[in-house]
C-alpha positions as CSV (number, residue, x, y, z in Angstrom):
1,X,3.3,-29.5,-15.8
2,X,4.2,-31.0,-12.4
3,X,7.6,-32.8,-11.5
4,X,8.1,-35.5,-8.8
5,X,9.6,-34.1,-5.9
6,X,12.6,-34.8,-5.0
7,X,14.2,-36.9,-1.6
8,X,15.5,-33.7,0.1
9,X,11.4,-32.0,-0.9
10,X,9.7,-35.3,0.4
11,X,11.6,-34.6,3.7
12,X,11.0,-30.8,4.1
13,X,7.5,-31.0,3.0
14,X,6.4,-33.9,5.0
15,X,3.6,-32.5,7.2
16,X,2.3,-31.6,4.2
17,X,2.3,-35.1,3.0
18,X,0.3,-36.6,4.8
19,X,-2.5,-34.3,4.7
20,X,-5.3,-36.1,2.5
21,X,-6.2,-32.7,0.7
22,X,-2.7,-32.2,0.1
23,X,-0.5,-35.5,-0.6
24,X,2.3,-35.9,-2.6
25,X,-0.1,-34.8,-5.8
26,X,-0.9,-31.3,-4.0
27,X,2.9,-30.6,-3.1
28,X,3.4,-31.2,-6.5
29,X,0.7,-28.5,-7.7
30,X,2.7,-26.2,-5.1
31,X,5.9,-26.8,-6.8
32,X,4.5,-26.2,-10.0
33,X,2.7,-22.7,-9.0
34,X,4.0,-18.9,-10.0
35,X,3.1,-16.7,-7.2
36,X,4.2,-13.0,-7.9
37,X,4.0,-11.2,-4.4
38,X,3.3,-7.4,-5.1
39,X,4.8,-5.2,-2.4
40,X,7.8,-6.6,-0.2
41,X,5.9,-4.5,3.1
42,X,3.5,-5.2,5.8
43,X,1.3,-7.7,3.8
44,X,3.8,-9.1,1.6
45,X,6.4,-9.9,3.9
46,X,4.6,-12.6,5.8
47,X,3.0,-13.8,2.5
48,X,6.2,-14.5,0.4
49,X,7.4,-16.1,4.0
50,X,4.9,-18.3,3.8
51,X,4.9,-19.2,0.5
52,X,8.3,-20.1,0.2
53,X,8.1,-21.8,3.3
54,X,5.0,-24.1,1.6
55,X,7.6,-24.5,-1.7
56,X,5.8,-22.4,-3.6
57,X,8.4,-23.2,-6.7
58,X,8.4,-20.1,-8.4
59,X,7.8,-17.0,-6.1
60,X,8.4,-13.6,-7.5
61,X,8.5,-10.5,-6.0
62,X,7.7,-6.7,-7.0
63,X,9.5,-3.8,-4.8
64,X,11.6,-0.6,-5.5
65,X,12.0,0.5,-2.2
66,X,14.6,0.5,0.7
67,X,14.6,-0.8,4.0
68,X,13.6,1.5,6.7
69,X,13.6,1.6,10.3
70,X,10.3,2.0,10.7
71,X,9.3,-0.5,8.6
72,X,10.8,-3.2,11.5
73,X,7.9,-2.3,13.9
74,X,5.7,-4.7,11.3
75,X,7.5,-6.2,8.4
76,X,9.2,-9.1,9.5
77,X,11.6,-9.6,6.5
78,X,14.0,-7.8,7.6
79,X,16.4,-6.7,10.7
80,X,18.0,-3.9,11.9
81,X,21.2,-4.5,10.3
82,X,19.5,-4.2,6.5
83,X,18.1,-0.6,7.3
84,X,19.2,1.3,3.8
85,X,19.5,-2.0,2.0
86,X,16.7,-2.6,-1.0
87,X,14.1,-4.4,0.1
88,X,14.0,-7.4,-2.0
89,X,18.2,-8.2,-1.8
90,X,17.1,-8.8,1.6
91,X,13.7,-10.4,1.1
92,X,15.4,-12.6,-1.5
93,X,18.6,-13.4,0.9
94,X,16.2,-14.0,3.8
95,X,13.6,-16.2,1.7
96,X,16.4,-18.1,0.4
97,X,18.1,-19.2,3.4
98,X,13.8,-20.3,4.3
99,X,13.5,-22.5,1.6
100,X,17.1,-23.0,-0.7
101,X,14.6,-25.3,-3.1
102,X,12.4,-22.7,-5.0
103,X,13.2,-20.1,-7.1
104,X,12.6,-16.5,-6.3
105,X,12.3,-14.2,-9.4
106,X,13.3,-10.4,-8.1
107,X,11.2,-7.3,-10.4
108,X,13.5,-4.6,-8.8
109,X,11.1,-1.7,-10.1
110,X,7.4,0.1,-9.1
111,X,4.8,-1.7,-10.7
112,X,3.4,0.7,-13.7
113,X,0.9,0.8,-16.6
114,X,3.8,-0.3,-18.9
115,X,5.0,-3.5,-17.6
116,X,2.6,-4.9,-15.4
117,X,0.9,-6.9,-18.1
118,X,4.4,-8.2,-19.1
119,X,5.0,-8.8,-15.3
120,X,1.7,-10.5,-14.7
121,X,1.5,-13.0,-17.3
122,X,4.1,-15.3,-16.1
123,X,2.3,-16.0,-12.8
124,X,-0.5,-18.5,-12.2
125,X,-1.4,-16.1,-8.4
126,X,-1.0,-12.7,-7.9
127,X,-0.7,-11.9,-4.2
128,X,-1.5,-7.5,-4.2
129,X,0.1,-6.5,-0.9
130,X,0.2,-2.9,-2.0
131,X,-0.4,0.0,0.0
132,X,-2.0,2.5,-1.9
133,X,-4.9,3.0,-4.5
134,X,-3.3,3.7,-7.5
135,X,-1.0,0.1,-7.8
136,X,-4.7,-1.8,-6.0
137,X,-6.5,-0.6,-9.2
138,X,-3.8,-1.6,-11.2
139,X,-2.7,-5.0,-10.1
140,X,-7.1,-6.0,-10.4
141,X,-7.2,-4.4,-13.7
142,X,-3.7,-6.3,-15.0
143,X,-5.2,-9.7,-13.6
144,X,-8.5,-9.5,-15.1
145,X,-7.2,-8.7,-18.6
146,X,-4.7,-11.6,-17.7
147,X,-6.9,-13.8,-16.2
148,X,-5.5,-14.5,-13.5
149,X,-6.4,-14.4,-9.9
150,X,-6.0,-11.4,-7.2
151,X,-5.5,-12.1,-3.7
152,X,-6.3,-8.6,-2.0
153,X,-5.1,-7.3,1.7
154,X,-5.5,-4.3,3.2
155,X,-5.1,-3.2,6.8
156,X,-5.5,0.0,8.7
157,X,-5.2,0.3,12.4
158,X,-6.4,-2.4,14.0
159,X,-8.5,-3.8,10.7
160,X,-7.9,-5.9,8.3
161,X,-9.3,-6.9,5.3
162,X,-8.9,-9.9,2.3
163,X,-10.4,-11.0,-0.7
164,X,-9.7,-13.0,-4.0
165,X,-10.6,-10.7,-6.7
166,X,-11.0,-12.7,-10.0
167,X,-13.0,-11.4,-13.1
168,X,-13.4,-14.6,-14.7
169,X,-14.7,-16.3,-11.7
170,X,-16.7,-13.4,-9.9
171,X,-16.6,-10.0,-8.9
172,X,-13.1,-7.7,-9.1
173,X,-11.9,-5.2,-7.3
174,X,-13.3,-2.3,-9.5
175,X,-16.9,-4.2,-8.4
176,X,-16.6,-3.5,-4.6
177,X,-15.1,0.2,-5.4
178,X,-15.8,1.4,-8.8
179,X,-14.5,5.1,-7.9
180,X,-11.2,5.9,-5.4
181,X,-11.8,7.7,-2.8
182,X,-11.0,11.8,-3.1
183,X,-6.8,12.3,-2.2
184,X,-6.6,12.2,1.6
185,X,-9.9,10.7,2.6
186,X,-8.6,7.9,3.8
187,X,-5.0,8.2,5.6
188,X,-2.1,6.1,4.6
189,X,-0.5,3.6,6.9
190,X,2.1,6.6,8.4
191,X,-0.8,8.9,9.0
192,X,-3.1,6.5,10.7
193,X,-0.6,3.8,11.7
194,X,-1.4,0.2,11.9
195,X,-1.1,-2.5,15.3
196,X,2.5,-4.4,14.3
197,X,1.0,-8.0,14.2
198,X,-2.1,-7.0,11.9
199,X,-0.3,-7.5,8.6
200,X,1.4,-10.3,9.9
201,X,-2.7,-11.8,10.7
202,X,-3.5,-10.4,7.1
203,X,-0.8,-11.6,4.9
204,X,-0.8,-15.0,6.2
205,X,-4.7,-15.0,5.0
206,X,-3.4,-13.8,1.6
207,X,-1.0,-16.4,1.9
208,X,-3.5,-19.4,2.9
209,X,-5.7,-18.2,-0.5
210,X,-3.0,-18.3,-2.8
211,X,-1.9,-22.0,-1.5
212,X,-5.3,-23.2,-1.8
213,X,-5.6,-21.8,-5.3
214,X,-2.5,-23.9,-6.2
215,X,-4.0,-26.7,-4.8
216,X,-7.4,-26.6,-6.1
217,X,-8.4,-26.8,-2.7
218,X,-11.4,-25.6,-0.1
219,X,-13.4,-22.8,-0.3
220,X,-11.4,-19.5,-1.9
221,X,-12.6,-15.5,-1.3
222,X,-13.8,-15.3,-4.7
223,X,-17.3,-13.0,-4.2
224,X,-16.6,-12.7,-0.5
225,X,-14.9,-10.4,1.4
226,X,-13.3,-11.2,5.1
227,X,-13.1,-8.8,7.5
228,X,-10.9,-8.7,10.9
229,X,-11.3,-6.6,13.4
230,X,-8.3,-7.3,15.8
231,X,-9.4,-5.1,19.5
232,X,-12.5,-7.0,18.9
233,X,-10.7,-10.5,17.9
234,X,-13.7,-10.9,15.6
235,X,-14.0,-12.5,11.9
236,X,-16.9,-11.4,9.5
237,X,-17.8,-12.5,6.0
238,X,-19.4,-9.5,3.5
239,X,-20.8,-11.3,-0.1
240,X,-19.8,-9.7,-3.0
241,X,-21.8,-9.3,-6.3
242,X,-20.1,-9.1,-9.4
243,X,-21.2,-5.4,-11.4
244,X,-22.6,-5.6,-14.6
245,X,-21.4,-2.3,-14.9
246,X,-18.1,-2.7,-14.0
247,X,-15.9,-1.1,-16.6
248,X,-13.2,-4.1,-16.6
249,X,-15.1,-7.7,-16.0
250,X,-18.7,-7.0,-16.7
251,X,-20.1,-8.2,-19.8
252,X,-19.6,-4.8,-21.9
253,X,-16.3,-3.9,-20.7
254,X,-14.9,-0.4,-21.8
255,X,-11.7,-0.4,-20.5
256,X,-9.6,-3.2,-22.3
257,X,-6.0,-1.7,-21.4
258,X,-4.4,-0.6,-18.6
259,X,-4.7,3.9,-17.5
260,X,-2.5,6.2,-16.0
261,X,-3.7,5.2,-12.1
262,X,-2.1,8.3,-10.8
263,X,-4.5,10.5,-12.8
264,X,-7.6,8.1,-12.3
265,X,-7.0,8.1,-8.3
266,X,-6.7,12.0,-7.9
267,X,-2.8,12.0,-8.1
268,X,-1.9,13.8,-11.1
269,X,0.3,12.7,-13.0
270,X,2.2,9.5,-13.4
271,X,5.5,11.1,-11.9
272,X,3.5,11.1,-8.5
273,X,2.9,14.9,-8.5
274,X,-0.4,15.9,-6.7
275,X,-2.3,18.2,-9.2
276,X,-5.2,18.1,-7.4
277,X,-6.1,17.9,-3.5
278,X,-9.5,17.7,-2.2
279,X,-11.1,20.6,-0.3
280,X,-12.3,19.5,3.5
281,X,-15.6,19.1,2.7
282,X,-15.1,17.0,-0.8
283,X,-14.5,19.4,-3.7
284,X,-11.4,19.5,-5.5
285,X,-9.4,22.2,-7.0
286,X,-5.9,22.9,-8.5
287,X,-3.0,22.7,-6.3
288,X,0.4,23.9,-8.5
289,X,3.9,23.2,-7.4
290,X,4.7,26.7,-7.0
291,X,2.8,26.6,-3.7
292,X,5.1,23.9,-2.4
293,X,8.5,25.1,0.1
294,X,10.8,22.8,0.4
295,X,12.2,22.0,4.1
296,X,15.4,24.0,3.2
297,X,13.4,26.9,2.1
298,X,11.4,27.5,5.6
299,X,15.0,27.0,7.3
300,X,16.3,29.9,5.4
301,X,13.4,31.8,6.1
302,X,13.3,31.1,9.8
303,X,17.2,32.0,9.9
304,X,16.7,35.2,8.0
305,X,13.6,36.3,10.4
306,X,11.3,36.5,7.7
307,X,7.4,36.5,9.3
308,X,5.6,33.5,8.6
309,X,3.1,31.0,10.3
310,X,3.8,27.5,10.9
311,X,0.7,25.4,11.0
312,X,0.4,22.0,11.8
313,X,-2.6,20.0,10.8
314,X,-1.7,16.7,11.9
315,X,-3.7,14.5,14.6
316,X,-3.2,14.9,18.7
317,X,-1.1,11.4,18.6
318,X,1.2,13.0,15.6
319,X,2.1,15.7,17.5
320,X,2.9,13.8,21.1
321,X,5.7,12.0,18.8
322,X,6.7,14.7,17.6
323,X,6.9,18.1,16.5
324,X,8.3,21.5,14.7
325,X,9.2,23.9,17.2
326,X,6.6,27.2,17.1
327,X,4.4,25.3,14.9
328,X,0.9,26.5,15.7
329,X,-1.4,23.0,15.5
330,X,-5.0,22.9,13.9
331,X,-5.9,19.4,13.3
332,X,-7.3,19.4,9.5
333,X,-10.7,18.0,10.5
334,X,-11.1,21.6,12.3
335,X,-9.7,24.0,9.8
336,X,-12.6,25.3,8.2
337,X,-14.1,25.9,11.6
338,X,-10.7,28.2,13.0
339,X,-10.1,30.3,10.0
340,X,-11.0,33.2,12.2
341,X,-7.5,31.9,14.0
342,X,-5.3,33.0,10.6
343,X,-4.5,36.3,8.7
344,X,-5.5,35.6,5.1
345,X,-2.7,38.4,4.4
346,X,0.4,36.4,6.1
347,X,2.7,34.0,5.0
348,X,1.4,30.9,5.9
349,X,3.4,27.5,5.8
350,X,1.3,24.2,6.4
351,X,2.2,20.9,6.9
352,X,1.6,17.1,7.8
353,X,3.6,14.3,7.8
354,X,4.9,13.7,4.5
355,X,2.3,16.2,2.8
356,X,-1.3,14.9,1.3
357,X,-3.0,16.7,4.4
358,X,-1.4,19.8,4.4
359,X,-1.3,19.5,0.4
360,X,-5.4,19.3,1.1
361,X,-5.3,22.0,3.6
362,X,-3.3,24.5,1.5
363,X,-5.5,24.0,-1.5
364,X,-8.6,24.6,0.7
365,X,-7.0,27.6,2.4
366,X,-6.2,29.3,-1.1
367,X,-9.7,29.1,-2.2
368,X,-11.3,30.6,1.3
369,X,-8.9,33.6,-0.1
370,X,-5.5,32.9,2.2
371,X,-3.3,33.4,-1.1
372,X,0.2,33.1,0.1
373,X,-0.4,30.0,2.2
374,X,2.0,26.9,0.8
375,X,2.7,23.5,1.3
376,X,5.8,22.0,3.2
377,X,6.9,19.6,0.9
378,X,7.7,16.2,2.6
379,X,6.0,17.8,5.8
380,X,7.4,16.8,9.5
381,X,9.6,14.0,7.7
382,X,11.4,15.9,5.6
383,X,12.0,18.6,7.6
384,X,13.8,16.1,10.1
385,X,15.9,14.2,7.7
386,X,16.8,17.3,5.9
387,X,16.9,20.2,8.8
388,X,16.4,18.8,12.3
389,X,17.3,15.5,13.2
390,X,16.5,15.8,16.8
391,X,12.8,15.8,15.3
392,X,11.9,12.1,15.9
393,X,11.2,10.6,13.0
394,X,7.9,7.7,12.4
């Protein structure tokens, strides 16, 4: 049910007023919508900005984590002064002082199997600004068994990409990638990195879908997928077909609750363990916490003078920022090719940044016979917060 806007909402939304497709009955609509914004990062920082900024009326947000500095480089929510701080007291603070007339709803907690149905259902709009697989999976397979629509982003790089998933108007996530990808294929935002002003491009799309699905206006993404290259400053349009064999919105659906999307994505278990890493080359096998060191471990080894090899499988950028002193470097694309490089009898320590890749590259290494090679847990990032700070941290 819609409300009449008030004097002070007639004044701040005045350019939206006197749009035709909009008018006083479309700011209404706006007022009247439940966005939940999932992620408080790169994508959903710009969205909720927006939103709130549109008067959105009810605009809730999903985050657990904490303000970092690295995160300043491309999420514009926050400032230097709220490194450490949780993300949404800032996000909430900041959208607050942007628009003082809507409400903001804060869900201080990771999105998971067991409340995201509960979560879900109080929103008209879900906005997914997630960065990983397991919570993309989720958020689709929450808002088709709720109905409800899924505005999608994803960036990498210099790309960027958005959609509006929806299972009772077309295709859903699930039909455009039925299967995750094996751990590690494709590199998280830290690994690869992403150009600063992408998400800001990509989350303002999001934002612009979610505004027009209040409104009941234009031409949504439902069954098409936009695509944005930014070094090429080029838009393209992919159609999307909805699956008939898709497991959660095709017509003999098979999975009617939501799954453990740790598990289904490769991740073990729900705690965020990896118990399995894939083998360069595809395969998978098991990879146990035993063969895991912890940054405080190698230090005491190093002290003592106990023999070892540090290997370093991150990219040629990576290790120009920065790097372990007497780490060896083989990139992980060109492990299986320089295993004539390694004693399969030594003690072998491997890592990456924070530790898929060199998770991947240990588990691979133990089957080609190199039993007492393990896995710096946390990789290069842990080993500079907890060891070495003059190690640059990114």
């Amino acid at each position: 049910m819609t409300s009449p806007l008030t004097s002070a909402e007639i004044r701040r939304y005045g350019r939206h007023l006197v749009i035709p497709e909009v008018g006083r009955e479309g700011q209404e609509r706006l007022k009247a919508a439940r966005v939940l914004v999932v992620g408080a990062g790169g994508l959903g920082s710009p969205a909720a900005l927006y939103l709130a900024a549109a008067g959105i009326g009810t605009l809730g947000l999903v985050d657990f984590d904490r303000v970092d500095e690295s995160n300043l480089q491309r999420q514009n929510l926050y400032g230097q002064e709220d490194v450490g701080r949780p993300k949404l007291e800032t996000a909430v603070e900041r959208l607050g002082e942007i628009n003082p007339l809507i409400s903001l709803v804060r869900h201080d907690d990771r999105l998971t199997s067991d409340n995201a149905l509960d979560i879900v259902a109080d929103y008209d709009i879900v906005v997914d600004g997630s960065d990983n697989f397991p919570t993309r999976y989720l958020v689709n397979d929450a808002c088709v068994l709720a109905g409800k629509p899924d505005v999608y982003g994803a960036i990498h790089r210099f790309e960027g990409q958005v959609a509006v998933f929806w299972g009772a108007e077309g295709p859903c996530y699930r039909c455009l990638f039925p299967e995750p990808p094996p751990p590690g294929l494709v590199p998280s935002c830290a690994e690869a990195g992403v150009l600063g002003v992408l998400p800001g491009i990509i989350g303002s799309l999001q934002a612009n879908e979610a505004i027009k699905l209040a409104l009941g206006v234009g031409e949504s993404l439902v069954g098409r997928l936009l695509v944005f290259d930014a070094l090429g400053v080029e838009m393209r349009q992919l159609g999307l077909d909805k699956s008939d064999d898709c497991p959660v919105c095709g017509p003999r659906p098979t999975l009617t609750e939501l799954i453990d999307y740790e598990r289904f994505c490769g991740l073990g278990d729900s705690r965020g363990r990896d118990s399995e890493a894939a083998e360069p080359g595809g395969e998978e096998t098991e990879m146990e916490v035993e063969f895991d060191i912890s940054a405080e471990e190698l230090d005491e080894w190093r002290r003592s003078g106990r023999e070892h090899r540090l290997v370093d499988v991150r990219t040629d950028q990576e290790i120009a920022i920065a790097k372990i002193e007497g780490a060896e470097h083989i990139p992980l694309a060109e492990l299986p090719q320089r295993l004539d490089e390694l004693d399969p009898e030594a003690d072998l320590v491997v890592h990456c940044h924070h530790g898929p890749r060199s998770i991947q590259a240990v588990s691979f290494l133990r089957r080609k016979g190199f039993s007492r090679a393990r896995n710096l847990a946390g990789g290069i990032d842990a080993w500079s917060a907890e060891i070495d700070p003059t190690v640059p941290q990114y």
